[in-house]
matplotlib code that plots the C-alpha trace (Angstrom):
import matplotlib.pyplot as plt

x = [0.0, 2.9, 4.0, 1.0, 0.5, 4.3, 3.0, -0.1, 1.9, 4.8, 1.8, 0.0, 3.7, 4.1, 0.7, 1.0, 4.5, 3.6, 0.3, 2.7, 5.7, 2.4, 1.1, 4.7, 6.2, 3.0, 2.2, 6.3, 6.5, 2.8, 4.4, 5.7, 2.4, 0.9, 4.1, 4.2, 0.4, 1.2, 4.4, 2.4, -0.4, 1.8, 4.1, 0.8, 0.1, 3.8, 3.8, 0.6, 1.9, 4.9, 3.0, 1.0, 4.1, 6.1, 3.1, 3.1, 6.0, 5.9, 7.9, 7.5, 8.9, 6.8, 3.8, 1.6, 2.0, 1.3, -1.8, -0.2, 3.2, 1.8, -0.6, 2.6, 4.5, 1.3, 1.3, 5.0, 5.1, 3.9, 5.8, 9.0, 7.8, 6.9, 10.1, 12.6, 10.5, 10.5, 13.9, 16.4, 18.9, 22.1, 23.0, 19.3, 19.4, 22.7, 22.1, 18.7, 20.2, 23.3, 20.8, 18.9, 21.7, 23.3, 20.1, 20.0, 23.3, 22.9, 20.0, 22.2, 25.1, 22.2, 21.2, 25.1, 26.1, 23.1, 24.8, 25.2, 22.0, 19.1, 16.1, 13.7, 14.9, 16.1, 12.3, 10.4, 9.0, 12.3, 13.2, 9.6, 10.3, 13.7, 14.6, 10.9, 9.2, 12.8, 13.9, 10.5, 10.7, 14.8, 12.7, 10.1, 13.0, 15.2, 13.7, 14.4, 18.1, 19.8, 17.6, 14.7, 12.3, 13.6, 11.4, 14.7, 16.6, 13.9, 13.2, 16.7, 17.2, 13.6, 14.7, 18.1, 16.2, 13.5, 16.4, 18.4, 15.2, 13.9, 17.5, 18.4, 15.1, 15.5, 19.3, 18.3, 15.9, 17.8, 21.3, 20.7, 21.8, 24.5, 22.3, 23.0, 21.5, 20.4, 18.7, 17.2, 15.9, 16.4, 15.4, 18.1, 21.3, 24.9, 24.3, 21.1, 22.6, 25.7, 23.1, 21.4, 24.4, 25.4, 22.5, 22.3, 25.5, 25.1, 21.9, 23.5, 26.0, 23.3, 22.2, 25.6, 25.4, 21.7, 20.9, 22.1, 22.4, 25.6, 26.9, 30.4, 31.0, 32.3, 29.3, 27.0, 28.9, 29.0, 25.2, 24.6, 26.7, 25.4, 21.3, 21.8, 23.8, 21.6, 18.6, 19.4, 19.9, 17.0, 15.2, 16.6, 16.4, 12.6, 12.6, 14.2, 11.4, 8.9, 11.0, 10.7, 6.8, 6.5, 4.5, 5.0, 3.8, 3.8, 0.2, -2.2, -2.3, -0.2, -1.5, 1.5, 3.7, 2.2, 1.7, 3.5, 6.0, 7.5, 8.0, 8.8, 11.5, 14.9, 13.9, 13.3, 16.6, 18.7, 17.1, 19.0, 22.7, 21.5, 20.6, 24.3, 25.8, 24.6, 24.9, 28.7, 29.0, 27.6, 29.8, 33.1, 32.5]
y = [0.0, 2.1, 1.6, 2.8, 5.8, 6.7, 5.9, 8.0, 11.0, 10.5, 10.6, 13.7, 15.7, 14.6, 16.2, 19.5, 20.2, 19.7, 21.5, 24.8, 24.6, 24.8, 28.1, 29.7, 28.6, 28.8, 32.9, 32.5, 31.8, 33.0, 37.0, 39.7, 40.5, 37.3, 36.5, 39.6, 39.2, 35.6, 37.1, 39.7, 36.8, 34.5, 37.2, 38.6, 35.1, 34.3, 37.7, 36.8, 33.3, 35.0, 37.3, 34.2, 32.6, 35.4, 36.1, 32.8, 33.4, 34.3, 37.4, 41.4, 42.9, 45.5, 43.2, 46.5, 47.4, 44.2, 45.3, 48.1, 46.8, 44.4, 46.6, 48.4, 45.1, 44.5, 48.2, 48.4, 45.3, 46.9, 50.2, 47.9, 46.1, 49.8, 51.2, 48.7, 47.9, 51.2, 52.5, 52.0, 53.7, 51.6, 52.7, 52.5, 49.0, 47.8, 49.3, 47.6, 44.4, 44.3, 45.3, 42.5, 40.0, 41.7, 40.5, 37.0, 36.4, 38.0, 35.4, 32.5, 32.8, 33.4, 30.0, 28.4, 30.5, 30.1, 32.5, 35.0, 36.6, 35.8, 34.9, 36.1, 39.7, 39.1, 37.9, 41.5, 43.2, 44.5, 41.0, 40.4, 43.4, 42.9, 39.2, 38.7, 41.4, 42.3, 38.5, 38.3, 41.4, 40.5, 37.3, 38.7, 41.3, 38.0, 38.0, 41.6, 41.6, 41.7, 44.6, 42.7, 40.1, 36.7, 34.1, 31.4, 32.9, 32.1, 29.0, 28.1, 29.1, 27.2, 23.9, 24.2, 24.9, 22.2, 19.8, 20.4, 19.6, 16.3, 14.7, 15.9, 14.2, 11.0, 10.6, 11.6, 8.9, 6.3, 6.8, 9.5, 8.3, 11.5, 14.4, 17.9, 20.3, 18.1, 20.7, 22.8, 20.1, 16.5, 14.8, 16.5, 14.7, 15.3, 12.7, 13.8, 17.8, 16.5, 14.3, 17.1, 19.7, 16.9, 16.9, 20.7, 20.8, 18.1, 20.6, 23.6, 21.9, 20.5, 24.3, 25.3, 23.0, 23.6, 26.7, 30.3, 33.1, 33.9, 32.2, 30.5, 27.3, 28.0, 31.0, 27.8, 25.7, 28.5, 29.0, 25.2, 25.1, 28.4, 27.1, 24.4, 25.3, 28.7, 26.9, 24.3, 27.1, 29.2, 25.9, 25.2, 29.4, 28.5, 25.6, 28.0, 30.4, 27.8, 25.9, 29.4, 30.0, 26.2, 25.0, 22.4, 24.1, 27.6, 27.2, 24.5, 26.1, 23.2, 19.4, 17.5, 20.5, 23.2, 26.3, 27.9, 29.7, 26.2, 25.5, 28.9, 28.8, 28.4, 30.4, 33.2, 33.0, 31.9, 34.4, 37.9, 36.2, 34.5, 37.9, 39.6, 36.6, 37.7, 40.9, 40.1, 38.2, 40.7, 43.0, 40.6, 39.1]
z = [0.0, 0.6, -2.8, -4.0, -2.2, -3.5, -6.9, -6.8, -5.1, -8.1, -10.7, -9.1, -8.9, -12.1, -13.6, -11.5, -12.7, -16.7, -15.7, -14.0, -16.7, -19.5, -17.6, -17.6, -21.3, -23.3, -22.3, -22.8, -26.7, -26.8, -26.7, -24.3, -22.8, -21.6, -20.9, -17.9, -17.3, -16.1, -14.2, -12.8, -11.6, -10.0, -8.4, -6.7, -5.7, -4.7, -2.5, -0.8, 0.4, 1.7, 3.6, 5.1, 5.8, 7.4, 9.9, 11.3, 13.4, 16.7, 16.5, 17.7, 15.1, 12.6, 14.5, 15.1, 11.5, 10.0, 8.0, 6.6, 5.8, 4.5, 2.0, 1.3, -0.2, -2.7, -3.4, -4.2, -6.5, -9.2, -8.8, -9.0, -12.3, -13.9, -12.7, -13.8, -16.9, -18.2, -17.2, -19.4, -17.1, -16.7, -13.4, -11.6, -12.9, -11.4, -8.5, -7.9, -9.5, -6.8, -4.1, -4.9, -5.3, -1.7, -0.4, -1.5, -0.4, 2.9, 3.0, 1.8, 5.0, 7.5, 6.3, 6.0, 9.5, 11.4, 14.3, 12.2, 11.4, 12.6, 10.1, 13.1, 12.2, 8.5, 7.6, 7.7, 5.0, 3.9, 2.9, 1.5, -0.6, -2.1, -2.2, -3.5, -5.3, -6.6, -7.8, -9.3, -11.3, -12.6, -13.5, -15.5, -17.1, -18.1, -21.7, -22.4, -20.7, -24.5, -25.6, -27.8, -26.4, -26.3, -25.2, -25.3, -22.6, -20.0, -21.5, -20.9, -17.2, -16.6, -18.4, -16.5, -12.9, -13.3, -14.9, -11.4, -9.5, -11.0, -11.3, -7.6, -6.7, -8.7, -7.5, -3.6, -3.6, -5.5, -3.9, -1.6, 1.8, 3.4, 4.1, 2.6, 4.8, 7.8, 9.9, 7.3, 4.9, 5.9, 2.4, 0.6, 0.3, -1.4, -3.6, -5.0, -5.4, -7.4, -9.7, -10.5, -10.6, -13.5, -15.3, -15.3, -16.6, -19.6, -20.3, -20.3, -23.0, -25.5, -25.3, -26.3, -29.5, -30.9, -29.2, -30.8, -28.0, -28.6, -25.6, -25.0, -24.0, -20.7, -20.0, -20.7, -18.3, -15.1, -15.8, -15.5, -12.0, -11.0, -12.0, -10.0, -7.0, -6.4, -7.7, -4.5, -1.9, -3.1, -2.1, 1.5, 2.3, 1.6, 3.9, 6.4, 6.2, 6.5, 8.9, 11.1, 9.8, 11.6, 8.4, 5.8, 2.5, 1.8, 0.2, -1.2, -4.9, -6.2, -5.3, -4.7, -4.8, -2.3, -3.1, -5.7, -3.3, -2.8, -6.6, -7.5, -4.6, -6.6, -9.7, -7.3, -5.6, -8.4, -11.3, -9.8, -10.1, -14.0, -14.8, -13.2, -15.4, -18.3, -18.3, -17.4, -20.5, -22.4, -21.5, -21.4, -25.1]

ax = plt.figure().add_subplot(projection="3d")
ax.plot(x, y, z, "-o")
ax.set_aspect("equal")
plt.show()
């Protein structure tokens, strides 16, 4: 019987996943539009589980102004998008892009050096604002990062992010036995992380041979490592938070999944530091 629950659990994952990738690639090759409506849907949703989330704990901090601060992360979401979308100011967007990526890896040793900060602080709406709201709107900016919409770019950092995921998943269960992150995410091992670090890589090389975007083969090789190894730390950060939050899912949007903050968690992290990437090979080549 156990067998069989696995089975129907593997088969409803499966169908929610095809289901999610459909909503995000279709508006995707669809055009530019649909493409930010959907962005603009999910981030709503995305912001609203965090929000959930983050007032679970059992903090004092901004807790009088909850309502508010709270009204002021939806009402800032899309004054980001309209900012960074229509400025085409070089120096307002690397300064919001290495604020954003300061952020995340602010977020990324509180996780590795537990001691030194404390997530009960780090978790207020400044966080909800830029390693969120900001992530999300360098992710809905990915297809326009060379200057004309280009629907392949995004495909690409999805395929290499979901690749990561399912081959960390099948190699964690079938060989997975020394765990990665103990405290934070028991399921996750070393074993199942380097499987999919491999199959982000071998990815990220079959992009290099049928796939034009003027990419070397070593700038296709760092974005396959860095996918997966950010794509892996945006994950446990999220178990941290919900870890904190004392909850198992950030939502029930997603059956099998959760809500779409947990399979949304390492494109969120991992989309500010794709975006730096490029725009360093851009300017390198």
């Amino acid at each position: 019987s156990r067998r069989l629950i696995k089975m129907k659990e593997f088969y409803t994952r499966s169908i929610t996943a095809t289901a999610y990738a459909l909503v995000l690639l279709v508006p995707l090759f669809y055009n530019e539009f649909m493409f930010y409506l959907i962005g603009f849907i999910c981030s709503l949703i995305l912001v609203f589980e965090f929000i959930k989330l983050i007032s679970n704990y059992n903090h004092k901090f901004f807790s009088r102004d909850t309502g508010k601060s709270n009204f002021i992360l939806y009402m800032t979401f899309p004054l980001y998008i309209s900012l960074f979308l229509l400025s085409k100011n070089q120096i307002f967007e690397m300064i919001f892009l290495i604020t954003i990526v300061f952020t995340n890896i602010i977020l990324g040793f509180s996780l590795i050096k537990n001691k030194l900060f404390s997530f009960s602080i780090l978790k207020n709406r400044f966080i909800g604002h830029v390693y969120l709201v900001g992530s999300l709107v360098l992710f809905c900016s990915l297809p326009n990062i060379t200057g004309f919409y280009n629907p392949y770019i995004v495909f690409c950092f999805l395929a290499l992010i979901w690749t990561s995921d399912s081959a960390a998943y099948v190699f964690g269960v079938t060989f997975g036995k020394r765990p990665l992150f103990k405290s934070v995410s028991p399921k996750k091992s070393i074993e199942g992380f380097l499987g999919g670090l491999i199959f982000s890589v071998i990815l990220s090389l079959f992009f290099f041979k049928y796939l034009s975007l003027e990419l070397e083969l070593l700038e296709w090789i760092i974005l396959g490592v860095l996918t997966s190894c950010l794509g892996t730390l945006g994950d446990l950060v999220q178990s941290q938070f919900k870890r904190e939050a004392g909850v198992k899912d950030s939502g029930k949007w997603l059956p099998g999944h959760g809500g779409l903050y947990d399979r949304m968690d390492s494109i969120i992290f991992a989309a500010p530091f794709i975006y730096l990437s490029l725009i360093i090979f851009k300017n390198v080549s």
